[in-house]
BAMIMAR-614641 format. One record per residue (C-alpha): x, y negated, z; residue number from 0; residue in three letters. Coordinates in nm, 3 decimals, padded with zeros to 5 digits. Last residue first. Layout:
BEGIN
@px->X | py->Y | pz->Z | seq->NUM | type->ALA
...
! end
This chain:
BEGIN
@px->10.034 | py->-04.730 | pz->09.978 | seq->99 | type->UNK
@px->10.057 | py->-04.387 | pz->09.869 | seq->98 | type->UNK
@px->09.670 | py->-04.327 | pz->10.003 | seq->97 | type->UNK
@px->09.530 | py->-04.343 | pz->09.676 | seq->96 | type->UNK
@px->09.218 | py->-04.528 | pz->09.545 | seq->95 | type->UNK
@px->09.234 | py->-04.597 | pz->09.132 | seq->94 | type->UNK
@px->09.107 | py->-04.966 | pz->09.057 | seq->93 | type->UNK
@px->08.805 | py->-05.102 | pz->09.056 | seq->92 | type->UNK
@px->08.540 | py->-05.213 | pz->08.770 | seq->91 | type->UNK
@px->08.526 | py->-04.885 | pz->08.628 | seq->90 | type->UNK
@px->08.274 | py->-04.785 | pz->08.989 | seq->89 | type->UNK
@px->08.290 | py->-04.426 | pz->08.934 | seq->88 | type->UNK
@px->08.485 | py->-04.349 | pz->09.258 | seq->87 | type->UNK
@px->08.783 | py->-04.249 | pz->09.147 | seq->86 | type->UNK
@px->09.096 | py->-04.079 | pz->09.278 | seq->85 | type->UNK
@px->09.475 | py->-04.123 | pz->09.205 | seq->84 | type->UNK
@px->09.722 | py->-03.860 | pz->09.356 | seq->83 | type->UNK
@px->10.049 | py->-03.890 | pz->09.360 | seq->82 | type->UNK
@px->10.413 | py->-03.690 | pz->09.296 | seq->81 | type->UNK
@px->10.246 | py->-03.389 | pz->09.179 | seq->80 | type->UNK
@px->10.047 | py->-03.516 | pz->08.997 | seq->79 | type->UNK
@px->10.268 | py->-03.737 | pz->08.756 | seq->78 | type->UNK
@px->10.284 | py->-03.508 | pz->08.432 | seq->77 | type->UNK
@px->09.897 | py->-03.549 | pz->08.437 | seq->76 | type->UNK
@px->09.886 | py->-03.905 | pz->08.304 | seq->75 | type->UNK
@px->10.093 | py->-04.228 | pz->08.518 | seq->74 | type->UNK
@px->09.901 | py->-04.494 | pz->08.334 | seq->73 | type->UNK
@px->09.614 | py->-04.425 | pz->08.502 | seq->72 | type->UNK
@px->09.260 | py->-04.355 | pz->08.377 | seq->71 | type->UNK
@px->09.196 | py->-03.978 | pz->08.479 | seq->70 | type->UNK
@px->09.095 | py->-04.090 | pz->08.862 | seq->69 | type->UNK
@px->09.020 | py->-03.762 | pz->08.992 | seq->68 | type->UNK
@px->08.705 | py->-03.701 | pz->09.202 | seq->67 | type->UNK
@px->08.569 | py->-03.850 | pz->09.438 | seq->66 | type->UNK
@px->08.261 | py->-03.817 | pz->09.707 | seq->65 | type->UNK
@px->08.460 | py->-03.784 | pz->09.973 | seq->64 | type->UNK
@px->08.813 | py->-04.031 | pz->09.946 | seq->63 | type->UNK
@px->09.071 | py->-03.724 | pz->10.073 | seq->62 | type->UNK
@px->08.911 | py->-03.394 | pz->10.055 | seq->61 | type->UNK
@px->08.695 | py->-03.486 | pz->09.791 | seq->60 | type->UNK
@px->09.026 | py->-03.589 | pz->09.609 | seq->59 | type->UNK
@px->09.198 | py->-03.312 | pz->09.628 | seq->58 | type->UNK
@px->08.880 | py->-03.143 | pz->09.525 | seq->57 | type->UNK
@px->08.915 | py->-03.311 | pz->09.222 | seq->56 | type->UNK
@px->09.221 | py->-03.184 | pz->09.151 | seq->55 | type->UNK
@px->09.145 | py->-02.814 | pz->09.231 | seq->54 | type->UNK
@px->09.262 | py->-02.669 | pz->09.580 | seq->53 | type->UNK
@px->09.491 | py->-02.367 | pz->09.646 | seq->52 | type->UNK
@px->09.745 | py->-02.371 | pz->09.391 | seq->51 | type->UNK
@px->09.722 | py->-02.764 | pz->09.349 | seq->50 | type->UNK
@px->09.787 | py->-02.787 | pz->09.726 | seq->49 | type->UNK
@px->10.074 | py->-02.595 | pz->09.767 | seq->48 | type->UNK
@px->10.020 | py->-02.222 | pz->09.882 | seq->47 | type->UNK
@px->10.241 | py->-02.041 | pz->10.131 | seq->46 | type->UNK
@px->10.247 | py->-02.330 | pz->10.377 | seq->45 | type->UNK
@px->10.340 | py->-02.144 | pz->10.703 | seq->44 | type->UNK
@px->10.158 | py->-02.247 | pz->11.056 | seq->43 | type->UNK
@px->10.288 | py->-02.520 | pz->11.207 | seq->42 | type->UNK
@px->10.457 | py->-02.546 | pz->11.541 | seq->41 | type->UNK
@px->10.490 | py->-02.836 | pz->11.714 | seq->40 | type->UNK
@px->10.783 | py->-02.899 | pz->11.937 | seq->39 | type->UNK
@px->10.767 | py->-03.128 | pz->12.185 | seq->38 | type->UNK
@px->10.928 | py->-03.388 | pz->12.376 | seq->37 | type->UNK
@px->11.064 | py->-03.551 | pz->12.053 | seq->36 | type->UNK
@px->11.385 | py->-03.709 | pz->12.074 | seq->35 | type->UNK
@px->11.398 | py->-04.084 | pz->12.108 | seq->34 | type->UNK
@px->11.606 | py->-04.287 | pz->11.856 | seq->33 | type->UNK
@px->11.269 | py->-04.453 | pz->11.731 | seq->32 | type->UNK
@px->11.247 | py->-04.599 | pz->12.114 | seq->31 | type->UNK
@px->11.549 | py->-04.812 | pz->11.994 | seq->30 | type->UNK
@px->11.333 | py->-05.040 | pz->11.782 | seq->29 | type->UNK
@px->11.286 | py->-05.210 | pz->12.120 | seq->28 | type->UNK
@px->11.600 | py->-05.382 | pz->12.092 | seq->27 | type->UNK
@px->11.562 | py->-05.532 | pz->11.848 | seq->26 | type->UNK
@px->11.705 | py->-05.502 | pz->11.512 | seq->25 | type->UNK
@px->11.504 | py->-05.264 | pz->11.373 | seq->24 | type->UNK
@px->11.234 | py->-05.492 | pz->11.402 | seq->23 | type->UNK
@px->11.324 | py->-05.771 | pz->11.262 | seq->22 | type->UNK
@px->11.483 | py->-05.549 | pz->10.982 | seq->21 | type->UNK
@px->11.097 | py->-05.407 | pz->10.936 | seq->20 | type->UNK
@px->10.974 | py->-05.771 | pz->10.883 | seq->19 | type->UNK
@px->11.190 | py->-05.914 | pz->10.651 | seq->18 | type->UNK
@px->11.126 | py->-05.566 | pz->10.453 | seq->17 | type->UNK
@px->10.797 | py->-05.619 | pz->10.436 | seq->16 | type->UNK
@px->10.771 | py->-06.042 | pz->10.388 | seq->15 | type->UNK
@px->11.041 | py->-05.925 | pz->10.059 | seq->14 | type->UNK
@px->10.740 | py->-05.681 | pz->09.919 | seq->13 | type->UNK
@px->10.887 | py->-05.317 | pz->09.952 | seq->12 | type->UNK
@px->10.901 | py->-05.076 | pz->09.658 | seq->11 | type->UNK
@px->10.762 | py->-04.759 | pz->09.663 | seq->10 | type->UNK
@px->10.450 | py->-04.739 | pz->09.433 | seq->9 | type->UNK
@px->10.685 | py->-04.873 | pz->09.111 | seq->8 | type->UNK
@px->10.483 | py->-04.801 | pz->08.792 | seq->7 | type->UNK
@px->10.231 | py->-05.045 | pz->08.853 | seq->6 | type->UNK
@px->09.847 | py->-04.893 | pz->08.777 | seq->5 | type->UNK
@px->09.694 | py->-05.179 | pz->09.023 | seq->4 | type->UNK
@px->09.611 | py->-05.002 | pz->09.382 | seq->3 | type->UNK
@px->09.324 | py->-04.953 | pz->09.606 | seq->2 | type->UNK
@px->09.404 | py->-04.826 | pz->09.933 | seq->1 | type->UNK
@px->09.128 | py->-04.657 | pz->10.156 | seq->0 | type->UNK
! end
């Protein structure tokens, strides 16, 4: 699991990152991303989103078990539905998310 500091900015790219993904996509073997898919897969319909069907917490059971939501970030309530921050109890540690 990722642990993160309470920054504000979850999506930027560290300069060694994005160094590191141009490599890439410069080569040529980046060109296998260009590849259609040899499948479809079909998924069912969603006709609930997650907060409808599942409690906060047990978002975070789901995800981290054993956790419930971390209620100490900077972020507050208005942010869930763009992340979600879970706790494990231990105060000394930061909030676990998988947005990183």
């Amino acid at each position: 699991a990722s642990s993160v500091s309470l920054a504000r900015n979850l999506w930027s790219w560290s300069p060694c990152s994005q160094f590191y993904l141009a490599h890439f996509l410069s080569k040529p073997d980046s060109h296998c991303l260009e590849d259609k898919p040899t499948y479809q897969r079909k998924f069912l319909p969603i006709r609930d989103l997650p907060g409808q069907r599942y409690s906060i917490n047990k978002q975070c059971d789901l995800q981290f078990p054993g956790m419930k939501y971390c209620s100490r970030t900077s972020y507050g309530r208005a942010d869930l539905c763009g992340s979600l921050f879970c706790d494990n109890g231990d105060w000394t540690k930061g909030c676990y998310t998988t947005y990183t």
